[in-house]
PDB file of N, CA, C and O in Angstrom:
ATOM      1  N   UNK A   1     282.877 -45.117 -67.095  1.00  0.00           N
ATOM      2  CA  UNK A   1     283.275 -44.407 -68.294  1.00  0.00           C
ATOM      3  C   UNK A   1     282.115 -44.312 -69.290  1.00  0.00           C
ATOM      4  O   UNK A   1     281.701 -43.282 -69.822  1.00  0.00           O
ATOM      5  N   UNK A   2     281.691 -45.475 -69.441  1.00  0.00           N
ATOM      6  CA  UNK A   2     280.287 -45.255 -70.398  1.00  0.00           C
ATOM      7  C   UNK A   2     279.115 -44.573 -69.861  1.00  0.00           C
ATOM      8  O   UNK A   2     278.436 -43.970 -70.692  1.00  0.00           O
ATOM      9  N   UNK A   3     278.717 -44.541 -68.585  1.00  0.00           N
ATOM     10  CA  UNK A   3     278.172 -43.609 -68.215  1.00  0.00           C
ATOM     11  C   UNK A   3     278.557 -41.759 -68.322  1.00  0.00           C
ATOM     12  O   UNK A   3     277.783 -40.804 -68.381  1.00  0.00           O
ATOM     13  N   UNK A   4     279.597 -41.797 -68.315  1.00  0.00           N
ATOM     14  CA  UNK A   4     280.039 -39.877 -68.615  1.00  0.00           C
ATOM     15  C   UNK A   4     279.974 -40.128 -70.284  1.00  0.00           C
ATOM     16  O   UNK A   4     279.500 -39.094 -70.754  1.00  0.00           O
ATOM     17  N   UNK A   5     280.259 -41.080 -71.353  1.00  0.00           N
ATOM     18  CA  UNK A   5     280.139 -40.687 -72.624  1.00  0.00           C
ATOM     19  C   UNK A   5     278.332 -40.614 -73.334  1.00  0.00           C
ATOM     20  O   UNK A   5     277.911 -40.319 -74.453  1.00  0.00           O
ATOM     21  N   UNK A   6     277.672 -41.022 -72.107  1.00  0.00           N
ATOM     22  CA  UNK A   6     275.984 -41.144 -72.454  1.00  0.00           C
ATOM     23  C   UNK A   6     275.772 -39.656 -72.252  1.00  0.00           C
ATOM     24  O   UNK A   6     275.245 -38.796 -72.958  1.00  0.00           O
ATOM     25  N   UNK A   7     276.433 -39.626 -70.888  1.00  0.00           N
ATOM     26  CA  UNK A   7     275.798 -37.605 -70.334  1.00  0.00           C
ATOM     27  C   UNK A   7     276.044 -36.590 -71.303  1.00  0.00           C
ATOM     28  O   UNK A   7     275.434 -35.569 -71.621  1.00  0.00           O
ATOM     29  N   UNK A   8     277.448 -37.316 -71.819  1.00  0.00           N
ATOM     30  CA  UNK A   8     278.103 -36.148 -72.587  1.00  0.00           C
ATOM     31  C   UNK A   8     277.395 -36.076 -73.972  1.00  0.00           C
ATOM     32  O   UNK A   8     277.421 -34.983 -74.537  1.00  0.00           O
ATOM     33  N   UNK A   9     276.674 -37.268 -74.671  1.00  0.00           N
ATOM     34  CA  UNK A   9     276.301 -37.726 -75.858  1.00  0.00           C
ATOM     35  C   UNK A   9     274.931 -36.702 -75.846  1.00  0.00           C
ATOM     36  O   UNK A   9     274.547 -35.887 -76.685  1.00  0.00           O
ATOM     37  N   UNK A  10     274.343 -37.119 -74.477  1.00  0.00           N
ATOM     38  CA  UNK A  10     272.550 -36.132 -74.401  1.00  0.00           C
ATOM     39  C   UNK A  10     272.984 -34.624 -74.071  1.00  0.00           C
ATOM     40  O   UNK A  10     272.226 -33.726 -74.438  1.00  0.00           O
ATOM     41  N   UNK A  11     274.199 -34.299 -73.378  1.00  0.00           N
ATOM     42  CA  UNK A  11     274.629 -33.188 -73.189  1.00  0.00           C
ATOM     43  C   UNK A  11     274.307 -32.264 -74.767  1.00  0.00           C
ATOM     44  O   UNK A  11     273.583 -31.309 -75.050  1.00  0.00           O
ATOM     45  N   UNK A  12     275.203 -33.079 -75.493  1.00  0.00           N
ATOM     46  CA  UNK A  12     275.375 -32.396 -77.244  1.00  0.00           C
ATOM     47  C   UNK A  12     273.687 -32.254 -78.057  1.00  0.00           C
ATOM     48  O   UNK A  12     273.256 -31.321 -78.734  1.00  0.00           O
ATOM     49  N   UNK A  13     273.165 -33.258 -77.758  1.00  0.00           N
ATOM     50  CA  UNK A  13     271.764 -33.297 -78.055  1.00  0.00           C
ATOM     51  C   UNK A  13     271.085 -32.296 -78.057  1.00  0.00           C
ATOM     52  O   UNK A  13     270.881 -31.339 -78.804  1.00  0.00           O
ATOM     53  N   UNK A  14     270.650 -32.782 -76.773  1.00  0.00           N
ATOM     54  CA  UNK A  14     270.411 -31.296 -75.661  1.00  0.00           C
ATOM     55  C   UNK A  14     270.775 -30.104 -76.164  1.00  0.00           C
ATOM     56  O   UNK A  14     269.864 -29.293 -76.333  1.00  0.00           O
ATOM     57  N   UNK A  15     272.135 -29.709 -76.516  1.00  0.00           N
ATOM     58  CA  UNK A  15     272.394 -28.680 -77.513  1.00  0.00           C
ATOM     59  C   UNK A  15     271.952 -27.974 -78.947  1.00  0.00           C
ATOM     60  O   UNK A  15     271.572 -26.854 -79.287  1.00  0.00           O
ATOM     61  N   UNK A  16     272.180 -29.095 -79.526  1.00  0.00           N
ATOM     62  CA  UNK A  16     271.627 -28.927 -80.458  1.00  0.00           C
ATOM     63  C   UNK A  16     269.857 -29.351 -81.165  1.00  0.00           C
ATOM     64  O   UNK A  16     269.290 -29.420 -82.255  1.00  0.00           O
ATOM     65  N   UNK A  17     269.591 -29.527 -79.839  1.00  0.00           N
ATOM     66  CA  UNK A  17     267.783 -29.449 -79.910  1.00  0.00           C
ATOM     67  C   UNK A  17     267.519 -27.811 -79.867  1.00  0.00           C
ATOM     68  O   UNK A  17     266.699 -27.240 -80.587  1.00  0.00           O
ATOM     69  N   UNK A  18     268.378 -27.158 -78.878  1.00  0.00           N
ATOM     70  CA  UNK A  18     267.992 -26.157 -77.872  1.00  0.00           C
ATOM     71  C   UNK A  18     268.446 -25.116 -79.377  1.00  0.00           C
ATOM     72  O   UNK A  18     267.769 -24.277 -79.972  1.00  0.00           O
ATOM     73  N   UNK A  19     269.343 -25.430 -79.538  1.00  0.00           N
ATOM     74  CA  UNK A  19     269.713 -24.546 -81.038  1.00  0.00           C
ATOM     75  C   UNK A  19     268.866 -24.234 -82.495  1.00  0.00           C
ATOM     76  O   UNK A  19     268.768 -23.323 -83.317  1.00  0.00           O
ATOM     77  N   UNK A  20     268.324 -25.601 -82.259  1.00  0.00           N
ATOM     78  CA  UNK A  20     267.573 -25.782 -83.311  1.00  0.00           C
ATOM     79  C   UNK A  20     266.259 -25.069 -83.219  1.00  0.00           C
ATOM     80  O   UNK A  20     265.650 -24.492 -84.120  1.00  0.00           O
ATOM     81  N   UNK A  21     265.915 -25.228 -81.869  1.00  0.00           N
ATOM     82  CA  UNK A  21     264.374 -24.821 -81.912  1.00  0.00           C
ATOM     83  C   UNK A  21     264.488 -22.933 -81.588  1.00  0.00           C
ATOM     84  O   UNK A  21     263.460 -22.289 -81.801  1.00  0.00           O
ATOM     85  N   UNK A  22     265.631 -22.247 -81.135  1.00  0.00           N
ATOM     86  CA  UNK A  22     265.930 -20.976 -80.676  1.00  0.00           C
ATOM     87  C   UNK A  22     266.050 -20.794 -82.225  1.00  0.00           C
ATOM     88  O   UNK A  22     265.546 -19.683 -82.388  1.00  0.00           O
ATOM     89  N   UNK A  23     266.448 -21.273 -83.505  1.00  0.00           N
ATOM     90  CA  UNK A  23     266.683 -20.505 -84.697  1.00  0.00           C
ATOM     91  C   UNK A  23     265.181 -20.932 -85.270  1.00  0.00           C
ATOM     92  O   UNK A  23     264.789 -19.837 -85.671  1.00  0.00           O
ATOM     93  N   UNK A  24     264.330 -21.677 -85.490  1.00  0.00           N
ATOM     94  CA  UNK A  24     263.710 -21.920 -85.884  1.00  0.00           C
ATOM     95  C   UNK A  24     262.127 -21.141 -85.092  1.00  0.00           C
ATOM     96  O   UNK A  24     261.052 -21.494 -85.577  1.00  0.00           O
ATOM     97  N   UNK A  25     262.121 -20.380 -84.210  1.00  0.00           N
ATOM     98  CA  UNK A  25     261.036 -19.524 -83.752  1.00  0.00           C
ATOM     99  C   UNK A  25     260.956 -18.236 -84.834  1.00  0.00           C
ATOM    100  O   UNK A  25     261.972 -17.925 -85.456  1.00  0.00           O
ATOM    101  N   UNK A  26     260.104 -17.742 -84.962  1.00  0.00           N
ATOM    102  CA  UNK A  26     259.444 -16.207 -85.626  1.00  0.00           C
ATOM    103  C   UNK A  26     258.635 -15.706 -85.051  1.00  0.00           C
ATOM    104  O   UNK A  26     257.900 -16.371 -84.322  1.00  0.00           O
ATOM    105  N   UNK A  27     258.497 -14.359 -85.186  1.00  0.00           N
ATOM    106  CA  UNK A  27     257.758 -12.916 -84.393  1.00  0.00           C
ATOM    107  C   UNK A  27     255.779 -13.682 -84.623  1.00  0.00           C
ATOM    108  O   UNK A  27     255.386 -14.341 -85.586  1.00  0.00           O
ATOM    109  N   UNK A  28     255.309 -13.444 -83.917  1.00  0.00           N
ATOM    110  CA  UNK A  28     254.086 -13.525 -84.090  1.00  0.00           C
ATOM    111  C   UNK A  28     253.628 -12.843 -84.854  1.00  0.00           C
ATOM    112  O   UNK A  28     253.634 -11.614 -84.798  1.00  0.00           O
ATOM    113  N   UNK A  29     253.037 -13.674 -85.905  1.00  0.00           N
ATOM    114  CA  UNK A  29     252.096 -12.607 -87.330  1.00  0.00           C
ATOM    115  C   UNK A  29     251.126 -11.572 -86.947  1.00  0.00           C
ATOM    116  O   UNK A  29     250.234 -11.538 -86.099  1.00  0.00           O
ATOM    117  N   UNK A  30     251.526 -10.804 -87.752  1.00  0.00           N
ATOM    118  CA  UNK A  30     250.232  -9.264 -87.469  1.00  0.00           C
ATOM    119  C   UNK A  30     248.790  -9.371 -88.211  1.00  0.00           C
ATOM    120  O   UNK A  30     248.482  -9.171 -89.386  1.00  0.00           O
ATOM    121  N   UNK A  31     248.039  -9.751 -87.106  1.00  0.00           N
ATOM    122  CA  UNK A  31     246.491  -9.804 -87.987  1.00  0.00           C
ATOM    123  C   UNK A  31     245.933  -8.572 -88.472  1.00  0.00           C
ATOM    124  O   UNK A  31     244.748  -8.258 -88.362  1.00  0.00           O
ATOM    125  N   UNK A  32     246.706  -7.987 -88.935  1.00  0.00           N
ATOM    126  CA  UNK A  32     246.470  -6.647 -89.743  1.00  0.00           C
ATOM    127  C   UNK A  32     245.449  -6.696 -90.980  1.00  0.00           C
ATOM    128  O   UNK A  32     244.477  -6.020 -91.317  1.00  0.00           O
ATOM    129  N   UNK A  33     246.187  -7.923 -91.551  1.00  0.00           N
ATOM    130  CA  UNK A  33     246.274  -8.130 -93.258  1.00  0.00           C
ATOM    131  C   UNK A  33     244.366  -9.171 -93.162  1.00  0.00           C
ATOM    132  O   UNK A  33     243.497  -9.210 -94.033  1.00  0.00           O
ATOM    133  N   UNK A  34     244.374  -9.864 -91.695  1.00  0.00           N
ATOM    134  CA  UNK A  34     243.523 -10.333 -91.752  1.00  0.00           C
ATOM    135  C   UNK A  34     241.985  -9.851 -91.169  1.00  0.00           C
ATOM    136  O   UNK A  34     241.013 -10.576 -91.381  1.00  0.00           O
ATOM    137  N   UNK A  35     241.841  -8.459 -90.355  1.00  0.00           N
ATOM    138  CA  UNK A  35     241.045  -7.688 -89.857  1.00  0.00           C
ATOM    139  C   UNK A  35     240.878  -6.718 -91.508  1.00  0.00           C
ATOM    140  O   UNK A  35     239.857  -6.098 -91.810  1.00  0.00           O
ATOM    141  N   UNK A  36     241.805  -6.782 -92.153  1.00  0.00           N
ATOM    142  CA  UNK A  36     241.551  -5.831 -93.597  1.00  0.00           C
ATOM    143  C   UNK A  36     240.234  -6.296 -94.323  1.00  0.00           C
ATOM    144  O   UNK A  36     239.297  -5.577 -94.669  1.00  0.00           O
ATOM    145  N   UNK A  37     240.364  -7.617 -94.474  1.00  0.00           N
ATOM    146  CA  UNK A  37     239.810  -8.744 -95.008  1.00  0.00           C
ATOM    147  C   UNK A  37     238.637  -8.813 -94.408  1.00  0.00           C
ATOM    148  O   UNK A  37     237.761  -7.954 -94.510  1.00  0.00           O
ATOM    149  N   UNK A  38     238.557  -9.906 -93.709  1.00  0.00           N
ATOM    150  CA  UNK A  38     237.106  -9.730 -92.727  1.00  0.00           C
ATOM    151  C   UNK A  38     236.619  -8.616 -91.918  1.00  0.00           C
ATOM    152  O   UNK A  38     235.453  -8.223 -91.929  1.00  0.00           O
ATOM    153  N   UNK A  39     237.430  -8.195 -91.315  1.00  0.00           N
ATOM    154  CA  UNK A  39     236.700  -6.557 -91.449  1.00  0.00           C
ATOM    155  C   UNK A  39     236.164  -7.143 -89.757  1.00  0.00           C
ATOM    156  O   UNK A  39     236.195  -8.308 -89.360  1.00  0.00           O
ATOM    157  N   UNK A  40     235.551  -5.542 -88.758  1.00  0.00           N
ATOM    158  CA  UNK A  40     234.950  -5.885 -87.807  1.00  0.00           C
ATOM    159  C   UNK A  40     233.368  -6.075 -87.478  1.00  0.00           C
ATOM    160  O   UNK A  40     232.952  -6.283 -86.338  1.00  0.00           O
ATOM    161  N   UNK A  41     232.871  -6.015 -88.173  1.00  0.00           N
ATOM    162  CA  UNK A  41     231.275  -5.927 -88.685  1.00  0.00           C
ATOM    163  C   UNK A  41     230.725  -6.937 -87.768  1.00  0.00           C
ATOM    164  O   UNK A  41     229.494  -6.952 -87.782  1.00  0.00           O
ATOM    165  N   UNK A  42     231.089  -7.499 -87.243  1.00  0.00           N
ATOM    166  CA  UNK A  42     230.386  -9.057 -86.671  1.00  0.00           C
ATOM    167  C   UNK A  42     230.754  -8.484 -85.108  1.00  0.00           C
ATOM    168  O   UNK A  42     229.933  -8.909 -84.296  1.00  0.00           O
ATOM    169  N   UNK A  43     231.832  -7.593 -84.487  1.00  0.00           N
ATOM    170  CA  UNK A  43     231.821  -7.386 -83.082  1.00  0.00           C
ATOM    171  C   UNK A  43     230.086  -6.678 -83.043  1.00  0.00           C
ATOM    172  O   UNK A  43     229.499  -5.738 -83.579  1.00  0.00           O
ATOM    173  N   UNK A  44     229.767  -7.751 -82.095  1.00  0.00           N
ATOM    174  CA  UNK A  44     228.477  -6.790 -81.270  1.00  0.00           C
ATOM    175  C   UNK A  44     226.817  -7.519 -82.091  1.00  0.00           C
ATOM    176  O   UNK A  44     225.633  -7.447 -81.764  1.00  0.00           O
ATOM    177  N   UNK A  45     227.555  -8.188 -83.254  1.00  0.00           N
ATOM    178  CA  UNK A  45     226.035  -8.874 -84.256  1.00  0.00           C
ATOM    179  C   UNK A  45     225.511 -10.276 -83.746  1.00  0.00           C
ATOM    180  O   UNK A  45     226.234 -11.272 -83.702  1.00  0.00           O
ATOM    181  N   UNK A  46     224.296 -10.258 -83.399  1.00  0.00           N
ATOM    182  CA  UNK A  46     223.792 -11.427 -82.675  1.00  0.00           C
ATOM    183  C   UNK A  46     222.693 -11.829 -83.556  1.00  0.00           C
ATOM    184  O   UNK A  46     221.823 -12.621 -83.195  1.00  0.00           O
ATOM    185  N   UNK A  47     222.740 -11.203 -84.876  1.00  0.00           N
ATOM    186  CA  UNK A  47     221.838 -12.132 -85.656  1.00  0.00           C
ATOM    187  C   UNK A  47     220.416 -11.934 -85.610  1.00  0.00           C
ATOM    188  O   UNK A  47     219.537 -12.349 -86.365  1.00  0.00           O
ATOM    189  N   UNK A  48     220.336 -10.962 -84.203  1.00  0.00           N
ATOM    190  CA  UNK A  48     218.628 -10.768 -84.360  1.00  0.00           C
ATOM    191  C   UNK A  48     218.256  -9.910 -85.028  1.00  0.00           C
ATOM    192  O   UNK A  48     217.037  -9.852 -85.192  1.00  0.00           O
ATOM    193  N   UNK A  49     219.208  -8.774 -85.771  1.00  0.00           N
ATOM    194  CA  UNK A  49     218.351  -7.562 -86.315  1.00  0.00           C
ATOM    195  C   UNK A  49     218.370  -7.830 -87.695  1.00  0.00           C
ATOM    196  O   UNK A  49     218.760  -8.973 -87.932  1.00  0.00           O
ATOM    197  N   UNK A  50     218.009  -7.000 -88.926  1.00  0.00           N
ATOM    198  CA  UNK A  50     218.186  -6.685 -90.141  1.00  0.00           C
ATOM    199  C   UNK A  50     219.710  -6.611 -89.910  1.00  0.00           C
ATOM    200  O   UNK A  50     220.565  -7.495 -89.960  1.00  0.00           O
ATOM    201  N   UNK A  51     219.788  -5.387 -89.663  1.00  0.00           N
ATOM    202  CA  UNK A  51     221.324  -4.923 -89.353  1.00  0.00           C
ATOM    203  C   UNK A  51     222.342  -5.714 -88.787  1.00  0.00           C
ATOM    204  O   UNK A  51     223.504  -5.309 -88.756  1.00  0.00           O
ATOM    205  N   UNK A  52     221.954  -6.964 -88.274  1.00  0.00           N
ATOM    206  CA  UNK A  52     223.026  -8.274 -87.905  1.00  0.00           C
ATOM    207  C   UNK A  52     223.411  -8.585 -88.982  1.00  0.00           C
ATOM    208  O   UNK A  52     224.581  -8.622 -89.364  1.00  0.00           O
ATOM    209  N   UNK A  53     222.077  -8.939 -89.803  1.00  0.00           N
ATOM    210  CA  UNK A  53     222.220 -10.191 -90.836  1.00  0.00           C
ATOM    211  C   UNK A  53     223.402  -9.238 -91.615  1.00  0.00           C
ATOM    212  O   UNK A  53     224.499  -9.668 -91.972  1.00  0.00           O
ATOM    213  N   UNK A  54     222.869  -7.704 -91.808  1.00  0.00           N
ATOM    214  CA  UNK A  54     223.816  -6.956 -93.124  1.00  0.00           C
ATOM    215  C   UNK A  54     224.907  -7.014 -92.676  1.00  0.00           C
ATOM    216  O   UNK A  54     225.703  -6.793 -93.588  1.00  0.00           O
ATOM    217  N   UNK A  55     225.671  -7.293 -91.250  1.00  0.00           N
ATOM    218  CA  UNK A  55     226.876  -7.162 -90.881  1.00  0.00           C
ATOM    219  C   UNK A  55     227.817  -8.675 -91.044  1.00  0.00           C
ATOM    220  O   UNK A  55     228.980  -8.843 -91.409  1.00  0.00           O
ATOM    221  N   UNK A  56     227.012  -9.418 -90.708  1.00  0.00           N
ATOM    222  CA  UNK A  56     227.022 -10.827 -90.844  1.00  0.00           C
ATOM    223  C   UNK A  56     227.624 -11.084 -92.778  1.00  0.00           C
ATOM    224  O   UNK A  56     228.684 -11.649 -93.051  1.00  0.00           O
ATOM    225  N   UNK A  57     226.703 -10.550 -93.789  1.00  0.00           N
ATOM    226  CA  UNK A  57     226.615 -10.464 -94.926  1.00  0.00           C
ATOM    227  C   UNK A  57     227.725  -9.896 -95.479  1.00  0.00           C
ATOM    228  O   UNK A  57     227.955 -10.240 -96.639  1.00  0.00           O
ATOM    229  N   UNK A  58     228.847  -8.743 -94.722  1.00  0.00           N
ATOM    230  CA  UNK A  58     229.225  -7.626 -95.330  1.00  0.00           C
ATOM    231  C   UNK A  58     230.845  -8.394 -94.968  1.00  0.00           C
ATOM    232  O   UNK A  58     231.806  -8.105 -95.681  1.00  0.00           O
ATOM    233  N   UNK A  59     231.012  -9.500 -93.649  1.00  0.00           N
ATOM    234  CA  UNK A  59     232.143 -10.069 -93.372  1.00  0.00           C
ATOM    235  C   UNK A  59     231.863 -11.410 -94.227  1.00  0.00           C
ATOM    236  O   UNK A  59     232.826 -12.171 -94.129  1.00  0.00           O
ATOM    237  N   UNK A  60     231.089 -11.793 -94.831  1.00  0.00           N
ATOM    238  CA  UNK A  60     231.152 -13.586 -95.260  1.00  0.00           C
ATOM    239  C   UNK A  60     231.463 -12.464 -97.060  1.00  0.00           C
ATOM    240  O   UNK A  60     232.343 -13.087 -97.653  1.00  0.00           O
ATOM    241  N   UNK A  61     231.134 -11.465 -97.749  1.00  0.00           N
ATOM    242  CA  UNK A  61     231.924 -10.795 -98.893  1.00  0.00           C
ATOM    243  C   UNK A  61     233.344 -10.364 -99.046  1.00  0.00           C
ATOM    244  O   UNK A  61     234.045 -10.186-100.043  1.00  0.00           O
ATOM    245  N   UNK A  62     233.617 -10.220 -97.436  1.00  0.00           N
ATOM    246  CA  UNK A  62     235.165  -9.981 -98.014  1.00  0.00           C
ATOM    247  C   UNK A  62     236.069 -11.971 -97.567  1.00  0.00           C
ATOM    248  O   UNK A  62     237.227 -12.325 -97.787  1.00  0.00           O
ATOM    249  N   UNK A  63     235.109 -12.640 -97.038  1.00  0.00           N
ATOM    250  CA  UNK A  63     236.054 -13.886 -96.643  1.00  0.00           C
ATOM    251  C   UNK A  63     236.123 -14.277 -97.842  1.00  0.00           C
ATOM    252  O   UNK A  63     237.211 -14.599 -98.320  1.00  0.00           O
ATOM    253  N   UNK A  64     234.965 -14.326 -98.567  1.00  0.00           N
ATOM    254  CA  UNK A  64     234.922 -14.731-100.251  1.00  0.00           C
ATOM    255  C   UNK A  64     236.039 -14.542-101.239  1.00  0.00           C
ATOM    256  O   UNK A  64     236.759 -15.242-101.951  1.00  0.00           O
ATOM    257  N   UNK A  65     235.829 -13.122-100.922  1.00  0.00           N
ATOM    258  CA  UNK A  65     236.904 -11.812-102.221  1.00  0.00           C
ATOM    259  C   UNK A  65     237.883 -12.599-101.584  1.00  0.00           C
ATOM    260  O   UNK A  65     237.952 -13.610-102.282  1.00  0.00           O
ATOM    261  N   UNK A  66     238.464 -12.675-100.904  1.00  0.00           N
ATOM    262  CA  UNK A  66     239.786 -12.697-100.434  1.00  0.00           C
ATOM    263  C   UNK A  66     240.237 -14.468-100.366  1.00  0.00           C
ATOM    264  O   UNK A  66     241.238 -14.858 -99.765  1.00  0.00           O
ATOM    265  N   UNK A  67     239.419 -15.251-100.997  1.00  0.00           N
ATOM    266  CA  UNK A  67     239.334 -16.615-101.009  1.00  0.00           C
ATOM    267  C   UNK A  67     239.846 -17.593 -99.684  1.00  0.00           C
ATOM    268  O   UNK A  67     240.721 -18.453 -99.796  1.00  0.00           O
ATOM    269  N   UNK A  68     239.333 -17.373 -98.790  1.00  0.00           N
ATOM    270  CA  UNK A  68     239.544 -17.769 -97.728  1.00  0.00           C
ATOM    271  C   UNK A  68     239.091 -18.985 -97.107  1.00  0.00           C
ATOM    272  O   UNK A  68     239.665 -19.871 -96.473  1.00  0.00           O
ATOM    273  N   UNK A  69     237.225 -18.669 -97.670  1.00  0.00           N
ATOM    274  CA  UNK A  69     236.548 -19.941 -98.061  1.00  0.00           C
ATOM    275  C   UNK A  69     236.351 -20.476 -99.216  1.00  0.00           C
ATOM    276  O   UNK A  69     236.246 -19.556-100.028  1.00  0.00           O
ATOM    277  N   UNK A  70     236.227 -21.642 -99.800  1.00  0.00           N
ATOM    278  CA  UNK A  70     236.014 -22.265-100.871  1.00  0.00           C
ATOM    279  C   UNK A  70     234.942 -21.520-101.709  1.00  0.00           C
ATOM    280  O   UNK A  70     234.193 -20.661-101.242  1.00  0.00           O
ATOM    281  N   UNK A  71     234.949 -21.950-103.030  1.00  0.00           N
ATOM    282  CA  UNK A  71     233.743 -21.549-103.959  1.00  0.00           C
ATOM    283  C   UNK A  71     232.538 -22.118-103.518  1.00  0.00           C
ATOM    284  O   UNK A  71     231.501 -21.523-103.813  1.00  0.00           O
ATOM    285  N   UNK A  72     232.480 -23.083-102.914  1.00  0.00           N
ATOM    286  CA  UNK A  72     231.344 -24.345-102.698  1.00  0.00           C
ATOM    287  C   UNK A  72     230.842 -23.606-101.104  1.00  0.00           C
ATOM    288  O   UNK A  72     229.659 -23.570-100.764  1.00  0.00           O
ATOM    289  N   UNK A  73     232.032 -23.026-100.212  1.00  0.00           N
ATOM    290  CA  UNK A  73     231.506 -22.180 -98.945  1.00  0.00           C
ATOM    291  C   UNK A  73     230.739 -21.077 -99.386  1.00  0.00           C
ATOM    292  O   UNK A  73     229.593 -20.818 -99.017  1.00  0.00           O
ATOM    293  N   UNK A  74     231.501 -20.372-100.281  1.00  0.00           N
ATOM    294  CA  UNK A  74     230.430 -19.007-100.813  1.00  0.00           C
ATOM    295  C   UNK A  74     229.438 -19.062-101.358  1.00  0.00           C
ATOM    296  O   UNK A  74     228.626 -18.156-101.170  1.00  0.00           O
ATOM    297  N   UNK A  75     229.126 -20.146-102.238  1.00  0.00           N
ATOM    298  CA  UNK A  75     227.992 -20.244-102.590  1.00  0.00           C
ATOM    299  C   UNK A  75     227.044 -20.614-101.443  1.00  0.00           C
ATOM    300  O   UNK A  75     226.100 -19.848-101.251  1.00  0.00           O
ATOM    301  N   UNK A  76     227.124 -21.274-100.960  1.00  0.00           N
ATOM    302  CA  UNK A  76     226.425 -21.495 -99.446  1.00  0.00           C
ATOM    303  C   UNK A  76     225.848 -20.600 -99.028  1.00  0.00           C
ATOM    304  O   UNK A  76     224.668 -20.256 -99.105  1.00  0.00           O
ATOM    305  N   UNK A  77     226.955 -20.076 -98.425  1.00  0.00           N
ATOM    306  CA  UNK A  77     226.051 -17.944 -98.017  1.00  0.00           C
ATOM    307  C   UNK A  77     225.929 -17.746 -99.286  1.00  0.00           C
ATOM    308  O   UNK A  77     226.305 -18.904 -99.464  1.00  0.00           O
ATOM    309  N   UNK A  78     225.757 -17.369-100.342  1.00  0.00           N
ATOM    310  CA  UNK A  78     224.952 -16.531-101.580  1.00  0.00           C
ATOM    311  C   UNK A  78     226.193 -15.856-102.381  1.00  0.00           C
ATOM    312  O   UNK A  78     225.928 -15.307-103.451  1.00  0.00           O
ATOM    313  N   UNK A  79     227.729 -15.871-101.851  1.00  0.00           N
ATOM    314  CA  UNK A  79     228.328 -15.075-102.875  1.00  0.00           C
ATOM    315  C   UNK A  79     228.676 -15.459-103.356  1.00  0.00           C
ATOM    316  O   UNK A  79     229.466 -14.705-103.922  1.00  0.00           O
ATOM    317  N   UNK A  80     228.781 -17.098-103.995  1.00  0.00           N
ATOM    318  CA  UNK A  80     229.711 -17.308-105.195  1.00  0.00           C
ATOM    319  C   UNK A  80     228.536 -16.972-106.540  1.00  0.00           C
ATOM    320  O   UNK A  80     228.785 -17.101-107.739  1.00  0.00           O
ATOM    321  N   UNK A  81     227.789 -16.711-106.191  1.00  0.00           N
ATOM    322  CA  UNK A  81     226.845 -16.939-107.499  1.00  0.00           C
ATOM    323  C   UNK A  81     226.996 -15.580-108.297  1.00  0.00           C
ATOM    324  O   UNK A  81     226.396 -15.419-109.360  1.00  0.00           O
TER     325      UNK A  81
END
C-alpha cells in the first residue's frame, strides 16, 4: 500500500513539474532590436584594414549609445569621452 501512495505522490509531482515548466516557457526573443543597435559592420572585419578599424569603431558607438557597455567600457575604446 505504501508503495502505490509513493507512485501516486511522484505521479502528482511529476505533474505538476511538467505544468509548471510548459507555462513558464516563452517564444524566443527577436534579435531585431539588437542587430538595430550594434549594427552589422563587423561581418567580414579582420582588423587589418583602415576600413576594419572604421567598422570595428562604428559597432563599439552604437554598443555605447545604447548602454550596453559600461561608461568605464566606452571609455576604453574612446567613446565615453
Amino acid at each position: 500500500m505504501r508503495a502505490v501512495m509513493q507512485r501516486a505522490m511522484l505521479a502528482v509531482i511529476l505533474t505538476y513539474a511538467s505544468i509548471g515548466a510548459a507555462c513558464g516557457t516563452t517564444e524566443p526573443a527577436s534579435v531585431d532590436g539588437l542587430r538595430r543597435v550594434v549594427g552589422t559592420d563587423l561581418i567580414g572585419a579582420r582588423g587589418a584594414t583602415t576600413e576594419d578599424q572604421r567598422k570595428i569603431d562604428r559597432t563599439a558607438v552604437g554598443i555605447c549609445a545604447a548602454a550596453i557597455w559600461t561608461k568605464t567600457e566606452c571609455e576604453r575604446h574612446g567613446e565615453g569621452r
